[in-house]
C-alpha positions in Angstrom: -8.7 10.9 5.9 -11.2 10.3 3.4 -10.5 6.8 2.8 -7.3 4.3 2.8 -7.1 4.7 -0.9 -6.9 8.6 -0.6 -3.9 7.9 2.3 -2.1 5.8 -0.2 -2.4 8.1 -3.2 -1.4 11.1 -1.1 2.0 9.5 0.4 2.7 8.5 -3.2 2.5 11.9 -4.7 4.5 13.1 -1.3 7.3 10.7 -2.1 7.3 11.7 -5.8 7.6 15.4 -5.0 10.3 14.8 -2.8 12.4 12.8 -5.5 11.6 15.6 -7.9 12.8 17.8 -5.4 15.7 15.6 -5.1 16.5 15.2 -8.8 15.8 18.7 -9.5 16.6 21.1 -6.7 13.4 23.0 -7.0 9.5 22.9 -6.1 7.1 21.5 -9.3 5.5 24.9 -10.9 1.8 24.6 -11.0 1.5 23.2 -14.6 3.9 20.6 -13.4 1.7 19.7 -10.7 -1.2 19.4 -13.0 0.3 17.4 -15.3 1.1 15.2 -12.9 -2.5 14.8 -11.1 -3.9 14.6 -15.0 -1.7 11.5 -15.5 -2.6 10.0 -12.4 -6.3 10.0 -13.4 -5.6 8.5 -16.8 -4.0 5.7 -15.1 -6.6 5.4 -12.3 -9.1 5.5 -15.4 -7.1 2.8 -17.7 -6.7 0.8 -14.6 -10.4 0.8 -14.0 -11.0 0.1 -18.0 -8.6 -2.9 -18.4 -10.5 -5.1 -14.8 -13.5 -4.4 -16.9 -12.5 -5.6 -20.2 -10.7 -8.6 -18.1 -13.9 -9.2 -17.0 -15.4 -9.2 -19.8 -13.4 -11.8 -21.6 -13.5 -14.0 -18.6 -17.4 -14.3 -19.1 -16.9 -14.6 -22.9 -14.2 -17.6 -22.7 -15.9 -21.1 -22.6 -14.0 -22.8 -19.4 -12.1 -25.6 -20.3 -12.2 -28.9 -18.6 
């Protein structure tokens, strides 16, 4: 396994293809699948963007004593 990050992102998509397969009684077509992996990265990415700016307005906000 690549890393303990990759193990948990791939059982997650696992258990959310078997609930589609649940809900829906069929495999995801390939535009399904892609759709899926494309909104994965745009949370991954927004994720990643938002502990930046929290960063960011940590360093800018004067502590209070």
């Amino acid at each position: 396994m690549f890393s303990k990050r990759a193990h948990q992102v791939e059982l997650a998509v696992k258990a959310k293809v078997v609930d589609f397969r649940h809900r829906q009684g069929r495999d995801l077509t390939r535009w399904e699948r892609a759709a899926q992996a494309m909104r994965r990265r745009v949370l991954d990415a927004l994720r990643h963007q938002n502990i930046e700016i929290e960063a960011e307005l940590i360093k800018l906000t004067p502590s209070i004593r």
